[in-house]
N, CA, C and O atoms as a GROMACS GRO file, in nm:
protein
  452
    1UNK      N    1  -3.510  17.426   5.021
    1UNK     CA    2  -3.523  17.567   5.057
    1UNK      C    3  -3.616  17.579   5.178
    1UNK      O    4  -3.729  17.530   5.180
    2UNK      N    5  -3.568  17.640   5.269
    2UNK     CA    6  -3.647  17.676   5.423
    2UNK      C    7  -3.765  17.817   5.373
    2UNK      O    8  -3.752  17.939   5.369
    3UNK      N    9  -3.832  17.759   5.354
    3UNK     CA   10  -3.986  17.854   5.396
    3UNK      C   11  -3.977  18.005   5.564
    3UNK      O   12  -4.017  18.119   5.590
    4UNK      N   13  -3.916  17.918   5.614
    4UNK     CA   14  -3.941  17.985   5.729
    4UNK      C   15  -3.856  18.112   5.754
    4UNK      O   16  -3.749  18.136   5.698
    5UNK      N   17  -3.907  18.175   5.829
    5UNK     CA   18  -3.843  18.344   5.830
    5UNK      C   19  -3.795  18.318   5.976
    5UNK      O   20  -3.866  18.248   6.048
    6UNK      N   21  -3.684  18.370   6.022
    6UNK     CA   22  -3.610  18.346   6.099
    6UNK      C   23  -3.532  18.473   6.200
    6UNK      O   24  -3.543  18.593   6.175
    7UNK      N   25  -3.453  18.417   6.317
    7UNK     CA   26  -3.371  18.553   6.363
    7UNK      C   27  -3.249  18.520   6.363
    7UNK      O   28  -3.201  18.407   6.362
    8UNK      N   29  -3.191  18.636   6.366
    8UNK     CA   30  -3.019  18.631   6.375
    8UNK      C   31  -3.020  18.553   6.474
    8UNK      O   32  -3.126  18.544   6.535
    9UNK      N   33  -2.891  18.465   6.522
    9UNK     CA   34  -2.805  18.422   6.601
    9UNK      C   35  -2.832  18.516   6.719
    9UNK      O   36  -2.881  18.499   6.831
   10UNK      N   37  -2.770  18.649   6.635
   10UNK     CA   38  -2.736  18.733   6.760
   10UNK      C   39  -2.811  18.854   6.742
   10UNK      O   40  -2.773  18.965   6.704
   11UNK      N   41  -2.922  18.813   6.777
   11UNK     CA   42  -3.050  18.874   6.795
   11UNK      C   43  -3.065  19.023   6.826
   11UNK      O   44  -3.099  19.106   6.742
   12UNK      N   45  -3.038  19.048   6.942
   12UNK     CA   46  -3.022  19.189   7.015
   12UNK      C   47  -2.897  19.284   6.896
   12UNK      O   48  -2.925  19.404   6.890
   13UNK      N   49  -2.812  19.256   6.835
   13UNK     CA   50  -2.772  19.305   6.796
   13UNK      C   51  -2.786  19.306   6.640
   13UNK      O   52  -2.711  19.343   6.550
   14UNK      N   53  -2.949  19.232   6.641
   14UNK     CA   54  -2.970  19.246   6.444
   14UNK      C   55  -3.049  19.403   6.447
   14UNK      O   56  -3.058  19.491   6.533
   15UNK      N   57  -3.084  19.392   6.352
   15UNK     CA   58  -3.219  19.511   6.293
   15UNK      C   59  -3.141  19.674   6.280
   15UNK      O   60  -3.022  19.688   6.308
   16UNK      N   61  -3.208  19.765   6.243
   16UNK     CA   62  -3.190  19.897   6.198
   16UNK      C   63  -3.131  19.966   6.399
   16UNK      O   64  -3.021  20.011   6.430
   17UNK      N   65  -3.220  19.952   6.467
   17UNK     CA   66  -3.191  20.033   6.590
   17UNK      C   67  -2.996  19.967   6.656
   17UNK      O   68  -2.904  20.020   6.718
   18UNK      N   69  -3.012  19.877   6.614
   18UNK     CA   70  -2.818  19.845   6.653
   18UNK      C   71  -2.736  19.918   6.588
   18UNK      O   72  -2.648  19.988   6.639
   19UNK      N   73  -2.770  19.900   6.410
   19UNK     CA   74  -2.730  19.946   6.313
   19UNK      C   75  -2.680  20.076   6.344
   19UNK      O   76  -2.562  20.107   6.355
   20UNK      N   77  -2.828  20.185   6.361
   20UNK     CA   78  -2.807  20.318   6.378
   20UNK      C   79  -2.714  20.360   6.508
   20UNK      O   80  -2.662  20.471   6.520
   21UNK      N   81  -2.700  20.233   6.622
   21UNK     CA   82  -2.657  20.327   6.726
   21UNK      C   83  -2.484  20.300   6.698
   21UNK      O   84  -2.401  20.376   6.747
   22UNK      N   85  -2.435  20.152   6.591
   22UNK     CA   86  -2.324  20.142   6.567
   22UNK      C   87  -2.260  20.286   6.502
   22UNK      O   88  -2.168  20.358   6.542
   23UNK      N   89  -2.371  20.299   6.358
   23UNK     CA   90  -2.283  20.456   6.292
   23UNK      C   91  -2.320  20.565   6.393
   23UNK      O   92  -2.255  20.662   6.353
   24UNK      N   93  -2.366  20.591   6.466
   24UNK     CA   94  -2.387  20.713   6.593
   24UNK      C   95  -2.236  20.721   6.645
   24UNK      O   96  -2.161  20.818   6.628
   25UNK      N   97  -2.205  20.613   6.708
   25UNK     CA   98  -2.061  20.576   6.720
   25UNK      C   99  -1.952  20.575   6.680
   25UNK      O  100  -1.872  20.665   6.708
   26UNK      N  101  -1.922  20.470   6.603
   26UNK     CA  102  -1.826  20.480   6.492
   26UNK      C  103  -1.824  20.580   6.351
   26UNK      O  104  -1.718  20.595   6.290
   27UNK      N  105  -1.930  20.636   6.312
   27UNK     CA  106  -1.932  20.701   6.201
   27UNK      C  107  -1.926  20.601   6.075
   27UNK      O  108  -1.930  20.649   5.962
   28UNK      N  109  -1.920  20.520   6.086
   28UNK     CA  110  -1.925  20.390   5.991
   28UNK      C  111  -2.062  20.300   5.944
   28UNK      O  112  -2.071  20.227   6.043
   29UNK      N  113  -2.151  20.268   5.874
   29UNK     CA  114  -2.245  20.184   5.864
   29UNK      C  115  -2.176  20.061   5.844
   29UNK      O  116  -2.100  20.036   5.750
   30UNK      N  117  -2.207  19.988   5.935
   30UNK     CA  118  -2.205  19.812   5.890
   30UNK      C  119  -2.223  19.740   5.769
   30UNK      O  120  -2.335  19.715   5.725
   31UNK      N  121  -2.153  19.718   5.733
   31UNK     CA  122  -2.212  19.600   5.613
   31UNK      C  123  -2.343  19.505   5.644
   31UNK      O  124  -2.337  19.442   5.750
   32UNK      N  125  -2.433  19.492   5.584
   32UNK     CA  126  -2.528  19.394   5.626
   32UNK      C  127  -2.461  19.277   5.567
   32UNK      O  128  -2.370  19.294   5.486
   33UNK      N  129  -2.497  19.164   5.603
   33UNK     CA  130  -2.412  19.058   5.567
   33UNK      C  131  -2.523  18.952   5.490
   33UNK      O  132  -2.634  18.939   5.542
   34UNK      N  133  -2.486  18.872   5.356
   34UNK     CA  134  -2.545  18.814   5.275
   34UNK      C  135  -2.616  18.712   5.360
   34UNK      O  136  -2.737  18.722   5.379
   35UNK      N  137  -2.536  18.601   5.417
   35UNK     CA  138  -2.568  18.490   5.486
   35UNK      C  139  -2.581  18.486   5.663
   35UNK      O  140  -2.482  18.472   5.735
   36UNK      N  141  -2.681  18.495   5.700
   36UNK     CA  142  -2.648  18.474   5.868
   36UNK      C  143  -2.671  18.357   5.947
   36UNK      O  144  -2.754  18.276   5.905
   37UNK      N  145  -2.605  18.335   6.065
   37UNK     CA  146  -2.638  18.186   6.125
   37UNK      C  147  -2.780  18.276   6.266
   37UNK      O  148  -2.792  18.353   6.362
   38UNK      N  149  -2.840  18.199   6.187
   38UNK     CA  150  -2.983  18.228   6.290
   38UNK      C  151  -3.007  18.106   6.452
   38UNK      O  152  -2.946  18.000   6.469
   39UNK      N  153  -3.096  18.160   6.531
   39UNK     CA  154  -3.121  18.125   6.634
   39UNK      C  155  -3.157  17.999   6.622
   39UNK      O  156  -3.172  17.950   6.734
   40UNK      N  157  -3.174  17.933   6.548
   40UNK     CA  158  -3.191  17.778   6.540
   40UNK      C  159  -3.080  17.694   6.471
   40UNK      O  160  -3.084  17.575   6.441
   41UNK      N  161  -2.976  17.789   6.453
   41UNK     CA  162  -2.839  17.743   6.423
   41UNK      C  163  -2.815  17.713   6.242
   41UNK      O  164  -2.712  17.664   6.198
   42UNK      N  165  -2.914  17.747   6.170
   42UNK     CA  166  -2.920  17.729   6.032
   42UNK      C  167  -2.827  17.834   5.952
   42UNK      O  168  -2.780  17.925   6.019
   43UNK      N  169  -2.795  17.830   5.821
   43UNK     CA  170  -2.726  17.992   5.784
   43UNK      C  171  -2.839  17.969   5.669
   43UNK      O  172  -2.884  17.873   5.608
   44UNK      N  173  -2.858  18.100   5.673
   44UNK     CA  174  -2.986  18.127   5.575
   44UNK      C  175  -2.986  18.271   5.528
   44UNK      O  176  -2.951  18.346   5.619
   45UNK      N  177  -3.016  18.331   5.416
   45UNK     CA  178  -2.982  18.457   5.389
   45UNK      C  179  -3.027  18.559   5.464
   45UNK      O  180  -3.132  18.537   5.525
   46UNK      N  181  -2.947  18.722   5.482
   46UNK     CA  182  -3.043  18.773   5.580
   46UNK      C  183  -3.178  18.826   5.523
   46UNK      O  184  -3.248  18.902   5.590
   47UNK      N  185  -3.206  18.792   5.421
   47UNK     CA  186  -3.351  18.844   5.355
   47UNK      C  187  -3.423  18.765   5.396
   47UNK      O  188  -3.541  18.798   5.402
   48UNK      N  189  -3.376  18.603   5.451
   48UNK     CA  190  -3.492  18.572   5.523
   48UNK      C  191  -3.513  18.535   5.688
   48UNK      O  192  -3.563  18.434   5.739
   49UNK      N  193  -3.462  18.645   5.746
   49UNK     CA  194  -3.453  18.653   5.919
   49UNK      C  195  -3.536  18.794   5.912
   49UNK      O  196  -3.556  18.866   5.815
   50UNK      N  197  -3.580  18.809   6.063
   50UNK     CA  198  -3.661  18.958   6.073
   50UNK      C  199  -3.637  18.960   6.228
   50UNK      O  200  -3.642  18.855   6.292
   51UNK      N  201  -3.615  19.057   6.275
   51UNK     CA  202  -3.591  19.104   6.442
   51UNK      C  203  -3.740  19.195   6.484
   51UNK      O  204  -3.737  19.287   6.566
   52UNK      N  205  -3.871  19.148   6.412
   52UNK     CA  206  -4.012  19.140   6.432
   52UNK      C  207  -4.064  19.009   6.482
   52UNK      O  208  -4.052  18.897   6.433
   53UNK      N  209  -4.125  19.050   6.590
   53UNK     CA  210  -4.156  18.909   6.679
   53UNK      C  211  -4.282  18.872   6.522
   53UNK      O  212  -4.232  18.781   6.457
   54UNK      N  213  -4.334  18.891   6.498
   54UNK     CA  214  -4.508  18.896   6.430
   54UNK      C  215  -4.390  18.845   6.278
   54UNK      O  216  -4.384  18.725   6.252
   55UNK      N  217  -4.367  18.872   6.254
   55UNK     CA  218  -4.266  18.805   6.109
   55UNK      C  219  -4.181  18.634   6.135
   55UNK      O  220  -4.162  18.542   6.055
   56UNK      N  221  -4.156  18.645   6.244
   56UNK     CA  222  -4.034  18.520   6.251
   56UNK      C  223  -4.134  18.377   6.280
   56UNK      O  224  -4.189  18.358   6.389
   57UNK      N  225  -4.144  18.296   6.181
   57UNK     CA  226  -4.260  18.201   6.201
   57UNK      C  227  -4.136  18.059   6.240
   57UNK      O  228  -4.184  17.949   6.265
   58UNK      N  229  -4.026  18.073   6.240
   58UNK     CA  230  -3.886  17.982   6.265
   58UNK      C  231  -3.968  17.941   6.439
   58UNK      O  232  -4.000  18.033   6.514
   59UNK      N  233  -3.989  17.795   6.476
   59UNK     CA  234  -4.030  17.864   6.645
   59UNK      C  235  -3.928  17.854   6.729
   59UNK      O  236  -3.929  17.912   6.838
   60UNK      N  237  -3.784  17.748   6.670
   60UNK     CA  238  -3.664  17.733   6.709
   60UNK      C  239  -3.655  17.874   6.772
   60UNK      O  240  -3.678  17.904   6.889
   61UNK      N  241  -3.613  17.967   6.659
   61UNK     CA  242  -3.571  18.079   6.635
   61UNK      C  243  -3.652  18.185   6.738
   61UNK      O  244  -3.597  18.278   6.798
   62UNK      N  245  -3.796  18.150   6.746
   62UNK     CA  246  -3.887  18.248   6.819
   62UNK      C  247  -3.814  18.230   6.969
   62UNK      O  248  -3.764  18.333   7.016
   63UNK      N  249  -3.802  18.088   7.059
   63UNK     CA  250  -3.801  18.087   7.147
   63UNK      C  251  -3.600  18.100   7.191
   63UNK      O  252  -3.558  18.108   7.306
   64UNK      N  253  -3.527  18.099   7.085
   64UNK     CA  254  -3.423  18.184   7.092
   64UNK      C  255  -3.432  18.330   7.135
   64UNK      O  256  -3.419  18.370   7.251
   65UNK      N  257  -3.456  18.405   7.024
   65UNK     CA  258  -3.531  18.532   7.030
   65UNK      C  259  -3.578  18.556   7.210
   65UNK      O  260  -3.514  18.630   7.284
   66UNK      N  261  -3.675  18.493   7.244
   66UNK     CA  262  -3.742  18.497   7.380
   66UNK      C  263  -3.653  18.526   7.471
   66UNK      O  264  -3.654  18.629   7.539
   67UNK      N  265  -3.546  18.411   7.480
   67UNK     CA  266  -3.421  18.365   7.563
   67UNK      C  267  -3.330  18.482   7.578
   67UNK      O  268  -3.306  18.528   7.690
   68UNK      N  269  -3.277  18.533   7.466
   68UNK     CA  270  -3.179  18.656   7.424
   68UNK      C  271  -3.256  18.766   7.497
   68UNK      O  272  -3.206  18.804   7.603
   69UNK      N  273  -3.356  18.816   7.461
   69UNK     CA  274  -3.392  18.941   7.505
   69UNK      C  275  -3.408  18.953   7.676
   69UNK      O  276  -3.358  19.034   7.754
   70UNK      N  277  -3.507  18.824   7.699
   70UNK     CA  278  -3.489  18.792   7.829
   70UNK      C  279  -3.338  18.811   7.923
   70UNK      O  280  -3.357  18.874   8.027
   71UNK      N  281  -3.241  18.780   7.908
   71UNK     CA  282  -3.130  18.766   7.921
   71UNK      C  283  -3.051  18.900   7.892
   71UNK      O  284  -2.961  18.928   7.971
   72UNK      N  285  -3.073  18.972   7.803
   72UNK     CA  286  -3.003  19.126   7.783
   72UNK      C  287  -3.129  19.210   7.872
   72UNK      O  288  -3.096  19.323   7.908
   73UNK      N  289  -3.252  19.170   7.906
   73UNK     CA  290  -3.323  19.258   8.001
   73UNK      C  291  -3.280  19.291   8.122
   73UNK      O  292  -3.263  19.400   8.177
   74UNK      N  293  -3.254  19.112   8.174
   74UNK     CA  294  -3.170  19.124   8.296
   74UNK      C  295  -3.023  19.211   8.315
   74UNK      O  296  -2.993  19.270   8.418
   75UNK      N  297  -2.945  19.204   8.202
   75UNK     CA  298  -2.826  19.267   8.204
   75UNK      C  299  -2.819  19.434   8.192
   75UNK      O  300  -2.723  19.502   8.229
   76UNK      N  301  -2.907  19.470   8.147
   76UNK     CA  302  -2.965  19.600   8.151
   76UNK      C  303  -2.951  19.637   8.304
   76UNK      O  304  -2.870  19.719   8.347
   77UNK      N  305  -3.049  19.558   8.389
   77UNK     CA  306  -3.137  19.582   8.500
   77UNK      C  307  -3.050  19.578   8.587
   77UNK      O  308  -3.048  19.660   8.679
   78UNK      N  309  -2.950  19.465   8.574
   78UNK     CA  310  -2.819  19.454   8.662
   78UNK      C  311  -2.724  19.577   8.679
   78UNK      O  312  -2.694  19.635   8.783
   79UNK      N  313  -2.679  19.606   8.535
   79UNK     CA  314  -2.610  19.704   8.529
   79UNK      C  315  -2.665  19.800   8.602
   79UNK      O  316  -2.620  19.801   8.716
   80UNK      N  317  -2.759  19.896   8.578
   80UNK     CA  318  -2.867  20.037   8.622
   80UNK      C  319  -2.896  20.019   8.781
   80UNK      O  320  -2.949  20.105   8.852
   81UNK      N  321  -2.855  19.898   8.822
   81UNK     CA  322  -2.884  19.916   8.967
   81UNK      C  323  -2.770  19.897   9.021
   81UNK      O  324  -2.772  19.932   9.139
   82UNK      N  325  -2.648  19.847   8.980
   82UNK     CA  326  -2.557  19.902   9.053
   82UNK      C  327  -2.482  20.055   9.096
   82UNK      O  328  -2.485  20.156   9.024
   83UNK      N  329  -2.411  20.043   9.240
   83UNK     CA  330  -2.437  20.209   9.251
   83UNK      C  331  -2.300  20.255   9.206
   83UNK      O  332  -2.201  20.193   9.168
   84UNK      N  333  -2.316  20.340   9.216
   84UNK     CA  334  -2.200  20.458   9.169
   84UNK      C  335  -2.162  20.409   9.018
   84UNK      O  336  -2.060  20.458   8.970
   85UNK      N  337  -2.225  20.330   8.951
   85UNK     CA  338  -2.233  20.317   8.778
   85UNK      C  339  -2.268  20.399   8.705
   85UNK      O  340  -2.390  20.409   8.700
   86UNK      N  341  -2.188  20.496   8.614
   86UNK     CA  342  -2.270  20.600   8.545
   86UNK      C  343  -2.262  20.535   8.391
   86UNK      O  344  -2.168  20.517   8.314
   87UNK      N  345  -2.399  20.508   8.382
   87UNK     CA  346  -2.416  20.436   8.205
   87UNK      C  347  -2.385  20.579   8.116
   87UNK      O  348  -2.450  20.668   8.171
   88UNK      N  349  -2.343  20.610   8.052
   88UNK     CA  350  -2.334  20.723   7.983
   88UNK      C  351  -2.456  20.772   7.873
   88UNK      O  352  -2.472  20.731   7.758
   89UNK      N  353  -2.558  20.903   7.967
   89UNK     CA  354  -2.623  20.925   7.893
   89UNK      C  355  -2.808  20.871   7.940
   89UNK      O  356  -2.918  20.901   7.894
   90UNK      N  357  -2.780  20.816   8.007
   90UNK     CA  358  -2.882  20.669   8.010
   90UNK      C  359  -2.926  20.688   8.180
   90UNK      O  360  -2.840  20.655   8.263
   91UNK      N  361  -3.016  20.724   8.213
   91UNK     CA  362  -3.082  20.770   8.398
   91UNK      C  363  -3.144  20.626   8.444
   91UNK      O  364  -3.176  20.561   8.344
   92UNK      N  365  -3.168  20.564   8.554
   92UNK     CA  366  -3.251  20.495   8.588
   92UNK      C  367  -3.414  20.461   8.525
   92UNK      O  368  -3.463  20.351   8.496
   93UNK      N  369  -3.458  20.561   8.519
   93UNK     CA  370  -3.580  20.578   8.459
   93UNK      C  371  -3.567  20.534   8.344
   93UNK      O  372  -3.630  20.429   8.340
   94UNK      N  373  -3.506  20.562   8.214
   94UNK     CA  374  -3.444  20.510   8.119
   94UNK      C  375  -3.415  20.405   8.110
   94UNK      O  376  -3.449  20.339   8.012
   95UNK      N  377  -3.337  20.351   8.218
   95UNK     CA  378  -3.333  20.193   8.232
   95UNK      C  379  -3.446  20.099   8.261
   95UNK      O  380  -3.449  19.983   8.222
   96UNK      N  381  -3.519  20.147   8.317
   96UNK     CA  382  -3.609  20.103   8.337
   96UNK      C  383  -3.694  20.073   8.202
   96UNK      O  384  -3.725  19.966   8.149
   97UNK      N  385  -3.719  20.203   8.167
   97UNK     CA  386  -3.816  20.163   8.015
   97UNK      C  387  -3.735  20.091   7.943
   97UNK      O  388  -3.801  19.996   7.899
   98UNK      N  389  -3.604  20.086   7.901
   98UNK     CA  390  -3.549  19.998   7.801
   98UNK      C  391  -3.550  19.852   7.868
   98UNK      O  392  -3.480  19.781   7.795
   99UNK      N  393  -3.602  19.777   7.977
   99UNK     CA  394  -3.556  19.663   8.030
   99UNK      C  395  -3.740  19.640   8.033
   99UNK      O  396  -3.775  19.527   8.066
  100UNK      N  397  -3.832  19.721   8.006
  100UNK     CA  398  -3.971  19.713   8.021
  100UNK      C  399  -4.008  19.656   7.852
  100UNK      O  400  -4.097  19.577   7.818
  101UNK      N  401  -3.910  19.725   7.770
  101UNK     CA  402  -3.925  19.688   7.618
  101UNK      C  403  -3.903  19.585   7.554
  101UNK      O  404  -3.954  19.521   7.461
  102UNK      N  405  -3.795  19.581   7.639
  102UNK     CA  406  -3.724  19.433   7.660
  102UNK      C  407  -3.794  19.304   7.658
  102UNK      O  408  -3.810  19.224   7.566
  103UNK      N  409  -3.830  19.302   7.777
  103UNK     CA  410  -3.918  19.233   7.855
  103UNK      C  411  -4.060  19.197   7.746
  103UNK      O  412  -4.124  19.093   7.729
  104UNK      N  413  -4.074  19.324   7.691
  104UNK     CA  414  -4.229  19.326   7.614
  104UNK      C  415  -4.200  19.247   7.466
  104UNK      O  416  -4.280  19.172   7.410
  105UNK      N  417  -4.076  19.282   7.420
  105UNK     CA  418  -4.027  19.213   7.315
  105UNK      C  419  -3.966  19.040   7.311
  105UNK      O  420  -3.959  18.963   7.215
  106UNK      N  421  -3.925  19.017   7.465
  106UNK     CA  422  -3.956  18.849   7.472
  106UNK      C  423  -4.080  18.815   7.473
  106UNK      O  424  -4.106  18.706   7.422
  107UNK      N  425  -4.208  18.907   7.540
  107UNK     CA  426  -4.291  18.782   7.576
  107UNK      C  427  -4.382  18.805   7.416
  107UNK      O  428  -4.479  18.734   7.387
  108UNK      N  429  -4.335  18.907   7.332
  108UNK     CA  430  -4.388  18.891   7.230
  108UNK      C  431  -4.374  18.770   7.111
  108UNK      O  432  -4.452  18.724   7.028
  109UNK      N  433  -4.210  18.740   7.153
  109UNK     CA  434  -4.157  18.619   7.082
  109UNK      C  435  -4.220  18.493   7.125
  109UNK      O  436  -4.254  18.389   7.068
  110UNK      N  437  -4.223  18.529   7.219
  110UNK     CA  438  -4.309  18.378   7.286
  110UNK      C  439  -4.418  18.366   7.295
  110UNK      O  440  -4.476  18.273   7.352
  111UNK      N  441  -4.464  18.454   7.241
  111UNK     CA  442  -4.615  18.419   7.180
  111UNK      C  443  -4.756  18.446   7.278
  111UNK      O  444  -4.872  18.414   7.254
  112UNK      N  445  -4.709  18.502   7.372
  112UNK     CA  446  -4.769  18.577   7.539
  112UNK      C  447  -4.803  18.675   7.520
  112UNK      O  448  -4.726  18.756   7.469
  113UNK      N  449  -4.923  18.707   7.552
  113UNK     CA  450  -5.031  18.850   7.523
  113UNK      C  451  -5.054  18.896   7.667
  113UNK      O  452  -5.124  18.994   7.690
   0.00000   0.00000   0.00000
């Protein structure tokens, strides 16, 4: 049995804030799913993964975590600066703070103050 607390695979799209913006959308809640394959490639139940940098003691998993967010920051940043792109809903400024959160939530995984 693995001790260690861990992250989804697919990180950016674990935790309650995906969740909520999926049923915003679809009108549907997700199933949470029993077993997940986490960032260090293990399947382990989801009771023991957390999409809290300060919870996930996995460091596989932490510096996954790091990688992912890092990587959807940029794609954020990419997107919002191309021109005549209208994100729906979502201003520059906006982009900005969500790619600043981003950003704040890798270097939290990685263990950077």
């Amino acid at each position: 049995m693995d001790p260690h607390i861990h992250v989804a695979q697919r990180v950016v799209e674990a935790g309650a804030g995906f969740r909520s913006a999926v049923t915003s959308l679809l009108g549907v809640v997700p199933d949470t799913p029993g077993l997940v394959t986490t960032g260090c490639a293990l399947r382990v139940p989801y009771a023991m993964t957390s999409p809290r940098p300060e919870s996930v003691t996995c460091l596989a998993c932490r510096e996954h975590a790091h990688r992912e967010y890092l990587r959807f920051a940029d794609q954020v940043e990419n997107l919002s600066s191309l021109p005549n792109l209208a994100i729906s809903g979502i201003d520059s400024t906006q982009a900005a703070e969500a790619v600043a959160r981003l950003r704040d939530l890798a270097k939290r995984f990685a263990g950077s103050d």
